[in-house]
C-alpha positions as a printed NumPy array, in Angstrom:
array([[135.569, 110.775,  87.248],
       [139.019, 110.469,  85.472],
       [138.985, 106.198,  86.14 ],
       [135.737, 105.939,  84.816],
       [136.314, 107.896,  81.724],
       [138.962, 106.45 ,  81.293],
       [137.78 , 102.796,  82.026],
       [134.888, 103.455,  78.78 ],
       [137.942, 104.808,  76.474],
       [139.551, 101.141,  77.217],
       [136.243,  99.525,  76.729],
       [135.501, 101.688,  73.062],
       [139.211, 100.983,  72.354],
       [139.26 ,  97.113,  72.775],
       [135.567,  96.435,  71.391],
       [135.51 ,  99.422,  68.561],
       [139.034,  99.635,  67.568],
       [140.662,  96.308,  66.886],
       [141.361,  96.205,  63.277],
       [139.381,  93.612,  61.171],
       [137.3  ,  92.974,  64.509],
       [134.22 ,  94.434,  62.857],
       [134.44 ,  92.511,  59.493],
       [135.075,  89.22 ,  61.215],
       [131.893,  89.871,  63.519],
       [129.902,  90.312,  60.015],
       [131.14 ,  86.841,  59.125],
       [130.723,  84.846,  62.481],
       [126.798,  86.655,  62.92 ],
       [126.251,  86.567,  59.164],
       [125.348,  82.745,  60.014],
       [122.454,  83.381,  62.289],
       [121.087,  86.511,  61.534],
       [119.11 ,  88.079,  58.262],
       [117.817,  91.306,  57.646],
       [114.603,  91.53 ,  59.84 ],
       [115.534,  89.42 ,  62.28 ],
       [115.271,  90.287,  65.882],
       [118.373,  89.853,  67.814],
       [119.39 ,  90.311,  71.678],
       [122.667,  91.955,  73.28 ],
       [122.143,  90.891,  76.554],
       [125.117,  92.671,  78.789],
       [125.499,  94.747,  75.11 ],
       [128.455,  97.051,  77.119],
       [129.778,  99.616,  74.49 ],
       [127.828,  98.197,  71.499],
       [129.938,  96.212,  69.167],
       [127.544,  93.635,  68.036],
       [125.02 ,  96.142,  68.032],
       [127.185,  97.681,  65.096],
       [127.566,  94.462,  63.788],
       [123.998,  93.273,  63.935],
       [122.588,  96.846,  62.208],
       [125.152,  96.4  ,  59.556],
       [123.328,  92.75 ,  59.096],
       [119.87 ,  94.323,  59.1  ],
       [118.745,  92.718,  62.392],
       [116.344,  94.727,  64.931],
       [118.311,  94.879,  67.763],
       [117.547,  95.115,  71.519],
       [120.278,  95.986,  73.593],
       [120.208,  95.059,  77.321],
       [122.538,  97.142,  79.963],
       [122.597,  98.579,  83.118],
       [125.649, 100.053,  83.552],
       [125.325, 103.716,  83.484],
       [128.278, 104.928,  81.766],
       [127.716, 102.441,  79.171],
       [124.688, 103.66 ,  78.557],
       [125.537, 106.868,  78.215],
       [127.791, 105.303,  74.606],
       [124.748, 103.355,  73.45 ],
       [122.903, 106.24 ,  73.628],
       [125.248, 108.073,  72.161],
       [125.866, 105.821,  68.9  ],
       [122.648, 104.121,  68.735],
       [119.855, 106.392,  70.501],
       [118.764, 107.871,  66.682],
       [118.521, 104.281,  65.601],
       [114.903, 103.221,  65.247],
       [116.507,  99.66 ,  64.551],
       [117.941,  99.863,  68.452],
       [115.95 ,  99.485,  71.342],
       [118.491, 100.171,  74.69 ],
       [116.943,  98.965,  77.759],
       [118.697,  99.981,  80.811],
       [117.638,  97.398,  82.585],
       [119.477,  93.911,  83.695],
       [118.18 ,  90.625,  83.167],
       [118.087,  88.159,  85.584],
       [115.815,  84.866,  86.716],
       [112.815,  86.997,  87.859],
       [112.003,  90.834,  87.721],
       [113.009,  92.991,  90.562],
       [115.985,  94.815,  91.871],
       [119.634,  93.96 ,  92.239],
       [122.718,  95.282,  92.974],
       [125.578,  95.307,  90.414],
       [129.109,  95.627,  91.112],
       [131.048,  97.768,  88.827],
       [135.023,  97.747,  88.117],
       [135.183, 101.721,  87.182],
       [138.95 , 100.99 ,  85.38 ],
       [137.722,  97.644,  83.871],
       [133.586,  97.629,  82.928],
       [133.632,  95.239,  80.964],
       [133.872,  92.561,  84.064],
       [131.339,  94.597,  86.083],
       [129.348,  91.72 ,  87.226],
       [125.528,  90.653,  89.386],
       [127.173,  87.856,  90.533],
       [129.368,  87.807,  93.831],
       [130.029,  84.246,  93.165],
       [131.581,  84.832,  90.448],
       [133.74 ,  87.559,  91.685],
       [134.99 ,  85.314,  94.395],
       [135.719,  82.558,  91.47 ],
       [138.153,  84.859,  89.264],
       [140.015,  86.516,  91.717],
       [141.279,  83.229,  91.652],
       [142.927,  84.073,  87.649],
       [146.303,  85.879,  87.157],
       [144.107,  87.809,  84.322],
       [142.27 ,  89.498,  86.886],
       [144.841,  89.986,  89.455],
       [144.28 ,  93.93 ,  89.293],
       [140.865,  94.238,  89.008],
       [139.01 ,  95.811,  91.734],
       [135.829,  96.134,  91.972],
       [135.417,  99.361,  93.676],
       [131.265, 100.606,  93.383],
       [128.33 ,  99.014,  93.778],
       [124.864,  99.955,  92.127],
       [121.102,  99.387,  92.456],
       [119.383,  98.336,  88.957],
       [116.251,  96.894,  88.299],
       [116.274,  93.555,  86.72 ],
       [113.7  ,  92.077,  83.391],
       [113.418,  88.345,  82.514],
       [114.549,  86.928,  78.628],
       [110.784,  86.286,  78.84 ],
       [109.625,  89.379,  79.465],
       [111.887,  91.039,  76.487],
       [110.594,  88.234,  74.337],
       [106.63 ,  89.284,  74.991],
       [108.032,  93.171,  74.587],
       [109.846,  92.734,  71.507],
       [109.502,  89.499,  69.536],
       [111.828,  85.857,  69.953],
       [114.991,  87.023,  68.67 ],
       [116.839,  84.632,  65.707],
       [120.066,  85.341,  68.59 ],
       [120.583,  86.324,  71.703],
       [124.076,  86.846,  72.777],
       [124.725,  86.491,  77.039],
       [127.439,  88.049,  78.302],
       [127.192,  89.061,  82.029],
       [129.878,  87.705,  83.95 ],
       [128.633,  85.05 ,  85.382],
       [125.299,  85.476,  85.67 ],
       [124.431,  83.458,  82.148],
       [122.356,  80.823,  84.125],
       [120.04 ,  83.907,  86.265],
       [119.44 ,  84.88 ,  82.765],
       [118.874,  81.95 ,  81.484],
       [116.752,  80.685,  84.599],
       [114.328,  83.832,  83.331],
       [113.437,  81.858,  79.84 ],
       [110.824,  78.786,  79.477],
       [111.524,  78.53 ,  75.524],
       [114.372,  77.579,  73.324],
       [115.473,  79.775,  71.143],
       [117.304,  79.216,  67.773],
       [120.951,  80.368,  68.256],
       [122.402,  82.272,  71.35 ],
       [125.882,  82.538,  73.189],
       [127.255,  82.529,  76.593],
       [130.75 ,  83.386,  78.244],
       [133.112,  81.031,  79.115],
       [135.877,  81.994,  81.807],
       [137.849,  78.892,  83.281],
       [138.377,  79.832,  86.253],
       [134.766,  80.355,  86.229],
       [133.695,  76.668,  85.008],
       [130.996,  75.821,  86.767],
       [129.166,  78.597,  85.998],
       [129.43 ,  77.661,  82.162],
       [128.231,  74.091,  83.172],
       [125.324,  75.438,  85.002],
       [124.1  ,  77.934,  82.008],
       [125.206,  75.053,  79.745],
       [122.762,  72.603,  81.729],
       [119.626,  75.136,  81.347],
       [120.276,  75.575,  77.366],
       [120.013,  71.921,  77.189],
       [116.915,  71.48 ,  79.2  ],
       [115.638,  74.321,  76.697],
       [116.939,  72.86 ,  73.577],
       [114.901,  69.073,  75.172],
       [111.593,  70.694,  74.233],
       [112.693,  71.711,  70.456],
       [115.218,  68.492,  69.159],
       [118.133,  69.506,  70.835],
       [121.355,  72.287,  70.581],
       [124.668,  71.688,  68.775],
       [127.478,  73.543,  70.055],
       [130.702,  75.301,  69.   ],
       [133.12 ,  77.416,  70.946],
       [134.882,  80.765,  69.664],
       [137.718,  81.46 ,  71.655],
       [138.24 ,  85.22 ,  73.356],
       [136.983,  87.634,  70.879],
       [138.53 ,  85.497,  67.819],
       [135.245,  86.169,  66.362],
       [135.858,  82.292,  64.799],
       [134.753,  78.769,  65.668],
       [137.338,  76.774,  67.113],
       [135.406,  73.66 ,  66.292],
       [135.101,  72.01 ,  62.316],
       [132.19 ,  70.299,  63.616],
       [128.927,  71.338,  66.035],
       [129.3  ,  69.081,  68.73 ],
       [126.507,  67.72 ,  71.045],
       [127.058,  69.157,  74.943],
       [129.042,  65.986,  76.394],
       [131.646,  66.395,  73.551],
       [132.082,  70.082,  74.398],
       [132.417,  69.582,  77.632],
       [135.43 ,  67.287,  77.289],
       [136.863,  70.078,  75.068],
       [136.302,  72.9  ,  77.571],
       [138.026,  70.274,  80.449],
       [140.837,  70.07 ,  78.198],
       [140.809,  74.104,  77.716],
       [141.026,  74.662,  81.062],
       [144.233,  74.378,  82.267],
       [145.074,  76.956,  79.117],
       [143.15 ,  79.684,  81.08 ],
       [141.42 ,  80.914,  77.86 ],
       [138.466,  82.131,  77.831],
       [136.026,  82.34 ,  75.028],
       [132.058,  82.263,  74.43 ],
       [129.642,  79.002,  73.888],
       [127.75 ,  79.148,  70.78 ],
       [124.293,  76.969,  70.719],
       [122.159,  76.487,  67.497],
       [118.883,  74.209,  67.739],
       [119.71 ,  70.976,  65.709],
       [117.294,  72.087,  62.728],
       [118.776,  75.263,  62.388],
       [121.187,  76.254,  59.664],
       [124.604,  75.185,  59.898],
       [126.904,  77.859,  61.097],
       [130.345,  78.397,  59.63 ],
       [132.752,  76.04 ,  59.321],
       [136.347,  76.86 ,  61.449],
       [139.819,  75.468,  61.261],
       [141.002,  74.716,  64.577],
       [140.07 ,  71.483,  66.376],
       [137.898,  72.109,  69.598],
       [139.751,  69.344,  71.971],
       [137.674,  66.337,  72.597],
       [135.64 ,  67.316,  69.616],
       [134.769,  64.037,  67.534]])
């Protein structure tokens, strides 16, 4: 009980208490979302962007399974009538599944064995054990889509199991994000290769890349998926991780950073 406990202090710690985190989340969202929008946390964890998002007037739906998580979102957001929680997972197809949770570390709590076996690989996650395993039952992005309206965003962050969630969506959507891990690579190609089969039927996404929690595009320029890839090869070998951004070409332009993404033209 103590490791868990303490495991969500960590968690409220690192996403809740890094100064200026909050402000710079305003900025970096402020560029997809208005007040009204809908927007999706999908693997929403302690609820950071779903501060962020609430501040920005966007109707939020926040997608986790993990129980002690839940028990925060509840806890900060269960008032909100601008927050639905689902305590569900999403995945390629509804059903069950079982999720492994890290008790000291939640936020790498993970569907994806796959994946585990991939960043074991990664000094960063030398220590992490993942020590419990739980049964939870699993939606589809379509399915929250017909329950709650095509969100303006929908951030992905589930460890590695971006393309199951992504497999579980037959539209593109305007703007959404996805993790990156390097040691994890292919699994960003693979979710990287669905978003562009998506973004076929609507014109086409333009991508950026914000590394690890910068909460700031790395790239001066949206790039089209061939030129990110070259950046994220050259990335690689740095063994920083960071999240994908994706905006449909006729969408607005999102903010403009100062650091080169590396093969970026």
């Amino acid at each position: 009980m103590f490791l868990r406990a303490w495991g969500i202090a960590r968690s409220l710690v690192m996403y809740h208490g890094v100064p200026g985190r909050h402000r710079r989340m305003l900025r970096l969202y402020g560029e997809f979302l208005r007040p009204g929008d809908v927007a999706f946390d999908i693997g929403a964890h302690v609820g950071s962007r779903v501060r962020a998002w609430r501040r920005l007037g966007a109707h939020v739906v926040a997608v986790e399974p993990q129980p002690d998580c839940l028990r925060v979102l509840r806890l900060f957001f269960g008032r909100d009538p601008g927050v639905a929680i689902v305590p569900l997972a999403a995945g390629a197809r509804p059903g069950r599944a079982a999720l492994e949770l890290s008790t000291a570390t939640p936020t790498v709590s993970t569907m994806s064995r796959q994946w585990i076996e991939a960043v074991t690989t990664d000094r960063s996650f030398a220590r992490v054990r993942w020590d419990r395993s739980v049964e939870v039952e699993v939606t589809t992005l379509d399915d929250l889509i017909a329950a709650h309206g095509e969100p303006a965003f929908c951030k992905i962050d589930v460890e590695g199991f971006e393309a199951e969630v992504l497999s579980g969506l037959t539209r593109p959507l305007r703007a959404l994000s996805f993790e990156y891990i390097p040691s994890a690579h292919d699994a960003a190609l693979a979710a990287l290769d669905l978003v562009e089969r998506l973004g076929a039927k609507a014109g086409g996404y333009r991508y950026n890349y914000s590394p690890v929690e910068t909460m700031r595009f790395a790239g001066e320029r949206w790039v089209d998926a061939a030129t990110l890839v070259r950046g994220l090869e050259k990335i690689r070998p740095l063994g920083r991780s960071g999240d994908i951004y994706a905006r449909l070409q006729d969408a607005p332009p999102g903010s403009r950073g100062k650091l080169p993404l590396p093969g970026a033209e």
